[in-house]
Structures are given as structure tokens and as C-alpha cells.
C-alpha positions in Angstrom: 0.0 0.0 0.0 0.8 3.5 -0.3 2.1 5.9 2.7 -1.5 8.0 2.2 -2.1 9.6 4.7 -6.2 11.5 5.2 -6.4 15.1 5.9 -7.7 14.6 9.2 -6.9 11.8 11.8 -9.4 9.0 11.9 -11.1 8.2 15.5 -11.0 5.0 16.9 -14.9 4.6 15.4 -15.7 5.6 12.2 -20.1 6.2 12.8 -22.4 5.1 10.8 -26.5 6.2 10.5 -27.1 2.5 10.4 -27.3 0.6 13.2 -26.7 -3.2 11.0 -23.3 -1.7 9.9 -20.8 -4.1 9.3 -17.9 -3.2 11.6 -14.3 -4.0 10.1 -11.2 -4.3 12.9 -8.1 -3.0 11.5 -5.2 -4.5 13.5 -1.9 -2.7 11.4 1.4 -2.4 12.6 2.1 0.7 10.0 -0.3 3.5 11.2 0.2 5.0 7.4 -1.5 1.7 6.4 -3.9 1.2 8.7 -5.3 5.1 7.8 -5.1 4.6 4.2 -7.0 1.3 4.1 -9.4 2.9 7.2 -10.1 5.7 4.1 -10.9 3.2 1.8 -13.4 1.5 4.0 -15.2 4.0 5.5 -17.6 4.9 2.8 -19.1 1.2 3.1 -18.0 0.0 6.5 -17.8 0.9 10.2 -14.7 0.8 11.1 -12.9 0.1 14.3 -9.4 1.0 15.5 -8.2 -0.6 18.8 -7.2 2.0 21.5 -3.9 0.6 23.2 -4.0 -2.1 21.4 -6.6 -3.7 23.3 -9.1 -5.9 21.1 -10.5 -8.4 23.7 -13.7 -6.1 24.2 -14.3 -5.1 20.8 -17.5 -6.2 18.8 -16.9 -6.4 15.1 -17.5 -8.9 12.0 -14.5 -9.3 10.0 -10.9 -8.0 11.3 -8.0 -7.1 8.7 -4.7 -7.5 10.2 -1.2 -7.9 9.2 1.9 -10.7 10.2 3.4 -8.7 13.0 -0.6 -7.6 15.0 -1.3 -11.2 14.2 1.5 -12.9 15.9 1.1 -9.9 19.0 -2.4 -11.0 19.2 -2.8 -14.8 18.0 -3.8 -15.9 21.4 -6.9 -13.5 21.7 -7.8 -13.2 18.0 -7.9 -17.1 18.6 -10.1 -16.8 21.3 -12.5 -14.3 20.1 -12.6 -17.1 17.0 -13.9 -19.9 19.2 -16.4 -18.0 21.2 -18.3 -16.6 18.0 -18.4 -20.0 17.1 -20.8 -21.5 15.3 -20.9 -18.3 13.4 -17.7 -17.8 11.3 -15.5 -14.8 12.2 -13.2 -14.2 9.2 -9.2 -12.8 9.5 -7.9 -11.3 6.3 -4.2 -11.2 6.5 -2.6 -8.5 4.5 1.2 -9.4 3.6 3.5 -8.4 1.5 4.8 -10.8 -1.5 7.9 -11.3 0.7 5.9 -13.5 3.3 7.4 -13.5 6.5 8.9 -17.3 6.9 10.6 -16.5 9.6 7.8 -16.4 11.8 6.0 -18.7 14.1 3.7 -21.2 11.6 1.2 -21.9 14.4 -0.3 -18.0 14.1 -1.2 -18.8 10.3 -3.6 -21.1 11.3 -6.5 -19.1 12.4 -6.2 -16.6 9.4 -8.8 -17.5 6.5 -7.6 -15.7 3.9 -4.5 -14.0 2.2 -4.1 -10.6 0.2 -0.8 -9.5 -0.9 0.3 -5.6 -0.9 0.2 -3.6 -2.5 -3.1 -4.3 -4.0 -6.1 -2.7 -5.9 -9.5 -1.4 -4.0 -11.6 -3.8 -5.8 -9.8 -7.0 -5.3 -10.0 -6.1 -1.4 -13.5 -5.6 -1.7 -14.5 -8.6 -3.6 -12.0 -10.5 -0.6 -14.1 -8.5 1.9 -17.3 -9.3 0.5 -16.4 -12.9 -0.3 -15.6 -13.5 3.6 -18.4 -11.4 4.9 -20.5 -13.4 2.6 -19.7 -16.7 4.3 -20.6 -15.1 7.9 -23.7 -13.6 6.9 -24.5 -17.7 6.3 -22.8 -18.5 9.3 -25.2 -16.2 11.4 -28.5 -17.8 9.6 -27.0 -20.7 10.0 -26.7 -20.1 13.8 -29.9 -18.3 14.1 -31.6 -21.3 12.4 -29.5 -24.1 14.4 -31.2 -22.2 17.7 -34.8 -21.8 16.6 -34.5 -25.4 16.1 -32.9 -25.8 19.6 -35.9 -23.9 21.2 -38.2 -25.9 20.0 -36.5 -28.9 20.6 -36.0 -27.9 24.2 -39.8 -27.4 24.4 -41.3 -30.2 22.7 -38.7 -32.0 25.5 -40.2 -30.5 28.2 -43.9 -30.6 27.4 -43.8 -34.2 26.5 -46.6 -36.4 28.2 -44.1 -39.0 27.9 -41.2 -39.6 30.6 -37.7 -38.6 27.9 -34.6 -38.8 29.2 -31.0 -38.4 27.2 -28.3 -40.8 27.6 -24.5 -40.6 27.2 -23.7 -44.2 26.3 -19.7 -43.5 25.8 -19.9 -41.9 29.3 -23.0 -43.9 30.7 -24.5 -40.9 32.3 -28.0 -40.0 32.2 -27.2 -36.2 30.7 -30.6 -34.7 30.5 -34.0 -35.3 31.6 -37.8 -33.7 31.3 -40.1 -33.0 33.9 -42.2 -36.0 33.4 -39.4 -38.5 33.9 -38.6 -37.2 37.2 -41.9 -37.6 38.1 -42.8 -40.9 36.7 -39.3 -42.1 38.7 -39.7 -40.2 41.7 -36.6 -38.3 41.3 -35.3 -34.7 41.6 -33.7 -33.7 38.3 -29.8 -33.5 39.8 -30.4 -36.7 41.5 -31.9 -38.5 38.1 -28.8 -36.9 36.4 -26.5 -38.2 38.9 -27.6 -41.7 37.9 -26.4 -44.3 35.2 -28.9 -45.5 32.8 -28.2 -49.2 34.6 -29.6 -47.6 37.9 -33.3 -47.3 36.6 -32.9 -51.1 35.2 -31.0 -52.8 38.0 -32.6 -56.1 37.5 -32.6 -56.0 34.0 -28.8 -54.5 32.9 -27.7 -57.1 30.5 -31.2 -56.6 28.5 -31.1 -52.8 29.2 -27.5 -53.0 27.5 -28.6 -55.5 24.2 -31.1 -52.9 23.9 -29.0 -49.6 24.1 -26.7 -51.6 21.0 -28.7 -52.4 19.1 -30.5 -48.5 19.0 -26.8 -47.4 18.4 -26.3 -49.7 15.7 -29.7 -49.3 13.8 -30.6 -45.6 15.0 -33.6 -46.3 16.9 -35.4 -49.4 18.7 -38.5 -50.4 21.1 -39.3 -52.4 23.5 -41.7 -53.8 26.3 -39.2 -56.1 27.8 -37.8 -53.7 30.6 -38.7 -52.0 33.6 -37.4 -48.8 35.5 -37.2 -49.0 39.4 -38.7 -45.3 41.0 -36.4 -44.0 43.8 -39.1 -45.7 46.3 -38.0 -48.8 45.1 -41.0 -49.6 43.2 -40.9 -51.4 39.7 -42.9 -50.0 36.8 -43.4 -52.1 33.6 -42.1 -49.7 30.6 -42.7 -49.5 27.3 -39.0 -47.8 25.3 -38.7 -46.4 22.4 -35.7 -44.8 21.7 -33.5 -43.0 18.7 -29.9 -42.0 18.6 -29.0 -38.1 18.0 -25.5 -36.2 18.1 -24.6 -33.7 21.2 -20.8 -32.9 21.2 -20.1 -34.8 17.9 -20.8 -37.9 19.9 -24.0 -40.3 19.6 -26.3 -40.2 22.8 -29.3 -41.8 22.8 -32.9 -40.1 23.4 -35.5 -42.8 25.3 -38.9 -42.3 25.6 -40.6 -43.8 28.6 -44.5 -44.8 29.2 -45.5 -46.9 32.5 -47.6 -49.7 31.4 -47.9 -50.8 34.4 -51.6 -50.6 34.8 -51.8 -52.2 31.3 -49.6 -55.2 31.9 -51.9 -55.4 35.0 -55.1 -55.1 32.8 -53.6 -57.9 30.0 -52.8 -60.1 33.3 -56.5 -60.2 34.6 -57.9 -60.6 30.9 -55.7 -63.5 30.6 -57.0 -64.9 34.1 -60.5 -64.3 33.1 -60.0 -66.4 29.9 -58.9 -69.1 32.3 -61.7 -68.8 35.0 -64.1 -68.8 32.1 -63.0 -72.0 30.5 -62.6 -73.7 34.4 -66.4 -72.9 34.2 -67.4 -74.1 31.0 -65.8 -77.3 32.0 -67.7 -77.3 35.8 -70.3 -80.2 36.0 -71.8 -79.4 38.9 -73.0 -76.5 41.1 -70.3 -76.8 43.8 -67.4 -76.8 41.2 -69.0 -73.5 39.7 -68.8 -72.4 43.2 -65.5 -73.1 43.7 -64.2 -71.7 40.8 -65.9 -68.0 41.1 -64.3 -68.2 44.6 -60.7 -68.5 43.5 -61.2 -66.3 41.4 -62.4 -63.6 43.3 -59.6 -64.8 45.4 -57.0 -65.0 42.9 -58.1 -62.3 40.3 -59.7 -59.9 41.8 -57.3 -60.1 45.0 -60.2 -60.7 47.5 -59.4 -62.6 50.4 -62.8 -63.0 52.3 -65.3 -64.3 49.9 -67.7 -67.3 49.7 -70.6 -68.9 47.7 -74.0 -70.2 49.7 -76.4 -72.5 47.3 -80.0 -72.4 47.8 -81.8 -76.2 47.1 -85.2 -75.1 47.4 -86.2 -79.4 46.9 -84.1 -80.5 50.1 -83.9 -77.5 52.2 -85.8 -75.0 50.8 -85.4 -72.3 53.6 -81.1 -72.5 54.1 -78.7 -71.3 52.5 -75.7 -73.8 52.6 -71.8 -72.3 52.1 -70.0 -74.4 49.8 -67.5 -72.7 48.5 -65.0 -70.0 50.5 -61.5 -68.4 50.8 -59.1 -69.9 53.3 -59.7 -66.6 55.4 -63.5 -67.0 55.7 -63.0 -70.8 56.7 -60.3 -69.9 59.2 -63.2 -67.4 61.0 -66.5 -69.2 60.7 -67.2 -71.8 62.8 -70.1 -74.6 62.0 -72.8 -73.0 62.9 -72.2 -70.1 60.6 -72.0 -71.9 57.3 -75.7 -71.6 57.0 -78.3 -68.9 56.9 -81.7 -68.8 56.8 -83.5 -67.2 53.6 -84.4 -63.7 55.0 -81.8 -63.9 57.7 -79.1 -61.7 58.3 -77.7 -59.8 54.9 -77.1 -63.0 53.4 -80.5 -64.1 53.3 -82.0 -60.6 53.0 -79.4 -60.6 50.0 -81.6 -63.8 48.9 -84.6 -62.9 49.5 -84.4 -59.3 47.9 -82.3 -60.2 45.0 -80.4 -57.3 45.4 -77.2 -56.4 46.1 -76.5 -55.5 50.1 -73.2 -53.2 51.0 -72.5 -53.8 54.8 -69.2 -52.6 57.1 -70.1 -54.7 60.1 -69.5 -58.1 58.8 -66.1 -57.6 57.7 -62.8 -57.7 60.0 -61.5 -54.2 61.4 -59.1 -53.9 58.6 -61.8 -53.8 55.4 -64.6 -51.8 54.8 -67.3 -53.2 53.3 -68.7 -56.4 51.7 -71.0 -56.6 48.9 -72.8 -59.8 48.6 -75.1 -60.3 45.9 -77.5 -63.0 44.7 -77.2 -65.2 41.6 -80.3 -66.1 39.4 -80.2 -70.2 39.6 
């Protein structure tokens, strides 16, 4: 470049009337350069001139600089490079055709383009433009890459379903919604301070066929595990998962519904099914009677109930127990396993054909019974 010099001294900001102005750092050893170049860019750029040297604090979107500011200020200008990241913030190195060999390699690296001097206005500006160019894409790029954040982080945290984020290379829980700390029982730093093992202690070896095999192919399901709650209780779960990056590194993000109450649901189905072919096969009255007390006993998890038959040939005014749980036979004594129609709530059960709630017949640790009467 030329020793130009402008008629009046530059200020460390040229102004602009726009406030999206593109600000241009000038880092130039050679104040003669730094002013003639500062002249050149004013009339399209804001540009910024470092007082005492000091560029740590100053905001700008592409900085021109030469070998000798660059290797004075490698370590901040390196800096200043990371933090910005993902957007791109551009270094144009000015430098004479005589490149300076002699110095330090290491503070090329962070410059992204070269431009020899002495040079003409319009090949700087197309340079200028060019990198300028490739940070305006940056910055959508950025802006784009955190819309999608946002409303990734939302959909995360208004999920009906329990999600939690693993770190398999680390095996660390690394993030977790609302909803799985409260289908677990867990505070969010505790859940985080677990391993993915910890909610499937009796299960790891499955837990970890699974976790490959979502690794390997991208995403899986499965019914076959459960999660244990920090009360120690166990919750059938239905998984389905799908790997995603973080950190350049594949973590794996689980989705978590209790099925509990449906496994329980598919168990008593399947029972039923059973108790109704035990009763298709029942010859008699008593074996009907013995099979709706177990049951009631073994399916509907009552431990006092009983069946009384009415024979209205042989003894037309008793009703004769039959059929009862191990409880009611351990409390009723002989003279108790028959009632007279009309008598008591069992016979006024009878004799009304309807259905009779009553608190006093039970032991002190129920609260009602329901007896009802079935059409012969």
C-alpha cells in the first residue's frame, strides 16, 4: 500500500447512521496503512481502530490484520474465534509478497484468507465481500441451528411421555424432562446423577442389548424392561428410543411410558379367559362355586369371599356355604356356614335379589362387603 495519509486523523470509530453496519477491525502495525486502508473502508464500512491495542472487548464482524498484530495478538484473536463460534468470524491477512517465513507457523492457522500488498480497492472488496459473505450464512445458520434448539428444548419439556437423554460413551444420564422425574420419583440433579443401569438394575444385561442395538440401527422399542422409582418400586415400561448427536458424539434419546396398569389389565384378561373355561368345564353346582371363589380370590385379589347354594327341593329355607376363601373358613365356625333365607344380609341378599353393602360383617381392617344374589 501506499504511505497515504487522510487530511484529518481518523477516530477509533468511524459512525455510521445504520445501526446493522458491518464493523471492520483494523489490527496494522504501520499507522500509514492502517489510515489509508481505514479511508478506503469507510464509505461502506464501520470501522474500528483498537485503543492501546486492546481488542479483547471489541464487537466487530471481520478483522483485517497484518503478520506482525497477528502474531502480538494470536492468542486473543484465537479466542474471540472460538467463542463466536458457530458463526464464522473471518481474518484477512494482509502481507507483502515477501511472506514472513521467519515467523511462528502456528499463528497462520487461524487466518482465513490471504491478500498480498500492495493491492487494488476492488480485489479487497470482492476478498471483503467474499468472507463477509460466508458469515452472513454463518449467522443464519446459527440463528436457524437455535430456533431449532428452542423448540426442541420445548417439545422436551412438554412431553406427556417420561424422555430422558443418555450418554452411552460416558454412561450418564445427561438430561431429563419433567415427566421422567416424576414418573421415577426423582429430583432432576439426582436422576442426572444416575447411570442408565440404575433405573434397570434387575434387567442391565437386557437394558444394554437394547442400548446396542438402537446405536447400531438408529432407533429401537421395546416392552421387555422395567425402570425402578427411587421408592424402590418397579414399573413395567414400554422404550422407544433413537440415537442423535450432542458434542459430535451419539447419545441416545429414550422415551418412557409406564404400562404398568396395562400389563396389569392384559394379566386379569388372561386370568378371566382361564376362569371362564374352568367354568365351561364345571359339572356341577359346587365346582362352579368353587371356581368364582378363586377367582375372586386369585383375580380380583379378595381374600374374604364365599358362595352359599340355595336347594329349594331338600332345604328350601337355608342357604348352605359351599365354597369359600381360606380366610372365611379360618373365621366361621359350624354354625355359621348356614343362613336362613331372610336372615341376616345374606338371606335378606336372597330374599331381595339385590345387592347388600355392609361394614359390620367384615374384619376391622376392610370396609365393606358386597354380597349379591345369583339367578339359579
Amino acid at each position: 500500500m501506499s504511505d497515504y495519509k487522510p487530511r484529518q486523523p481518523l477516530s477509533t470509530v468511524v459512525p455510521r447512521d445504520r445501526s446493522d453496519t458491518t464493523r471492520v477491525l483494523l489490527l496494522l502495525q504501520r499507522e500509514a496503512n492502517r489510515d489509508h486502508l481505514a479511508a478506503w473502508l469507510s464509505t461502506e464500512y464501520e470501522v474500528v481502530i483498537p485503543k492501546h491495542g486492546s481488542v479483547e472487548e471489541l464487537d466487530f464482524d471481520l478483522c483485517v490484520l497484518d503478520a506482525a498484530m497477528l502474531e502480538r495478538h494470536s492468542d486473543c484473536l484465537q479466542r474471540l474465534k472460538d467463542t463466536a463460534e458457530p458463526m464464522f468470524l473471518p481474518y484477512l491477512l494482509v502481507s507483502p509478497e515477501r511472506t514472513d517465513r521467519d515467523r511462528n507457523a502456528t499463528v497462520w492457522d487461524i487466518v482465513d484468507e490471504v491478500i498480498s500488498i500492495p493491492t487494488e480497492k476492488q480485489a479487497l472488496d470482492n476478498r471483503l465481500h467474499n468472507l463477509l459473505e460466508r458469515r452472513r450464512l454463518s449467522q443464519q445458520q446459527a440463528t436457524a441451528l437455535t430456533q431449532q434448539r428452542e423448540l426442541f428444548r420445548r417439545i422436551f419439556q412438554a412431553s406427556n411421555d417420561a424422555i430422558v437423554i443418555l450418554d452411552p460413551q460416558r454412561n450418564t444420564i445427561r438430561e431429563c424432562n419433567p415427566q421422567a422425574c416424576d414418573l421415577l420419583g426423582y429430583s432432576r440433579q439426582s436422576l442426572l446423577s444416575l447411570s442408565p443401569e440404575d433405573l434397570h438394575p434387575d434387567e442391565i444385561s437386557e437394558f444394554r442389548a437394547f442400548r446396542d442395538t438402537v446405536l447400531d440401527q438408529g432407533h429401537g422399542w421395546t416392552a421387555e424392561l422395567t425402570c425402578r422409582t427411587e421408592a424402590g418400586n418397579v414399573l413395567d415400561a414400554e422404550i422407544s428410543a433413537s440415537t442423535v448427536e450432542i458434542d459430535g458424539r451419539p447419545h441416545m434419546l429414550a422415551s418412557i411410558r409406564d404400562v404398568t396398569t396395562r400389563a396389569e389389565q392384559r394379566e386379569v384378561l388372561n386370568n378371566l379367559h382361564d376362569v371362564t373355561v374352568e367354568l365351561m368345564d364345571a359339572t356341577t353346582k359346587r365346582e362352579v362355586a368353587n371356581v368364582a371363589v378363586e377367582a375372586a380370590r386369585g383375580v380380583f385379589g379378595y381374600d374374604i369371599a364365599g358362595v352359599r347354594l340355595h336347594d329349594a327341593e331338600t332345604t328350601p329355607e337355608v342357604l348352605q356355604l359351599v365354597a369359600t376363601t381360606p380366610t372365611v373358613e379360618s373365621q366361621l365356625d359350624a354354625t355359621e356356614s348356614e343362613y336362613e333365607v331372610g336372615d341376616g344380609v345374606v338371606g335378606e341378599s336372597f330374599a331381595t335379589g339385590e345387592p347388600v353393602v355392609d361394614g359390620e360383617v367384615l374384619p376391622a381392617d376392610a370396609t365393606s362387603t358386597r354380597i349379591v344374589r345369583v339367578p339359579e
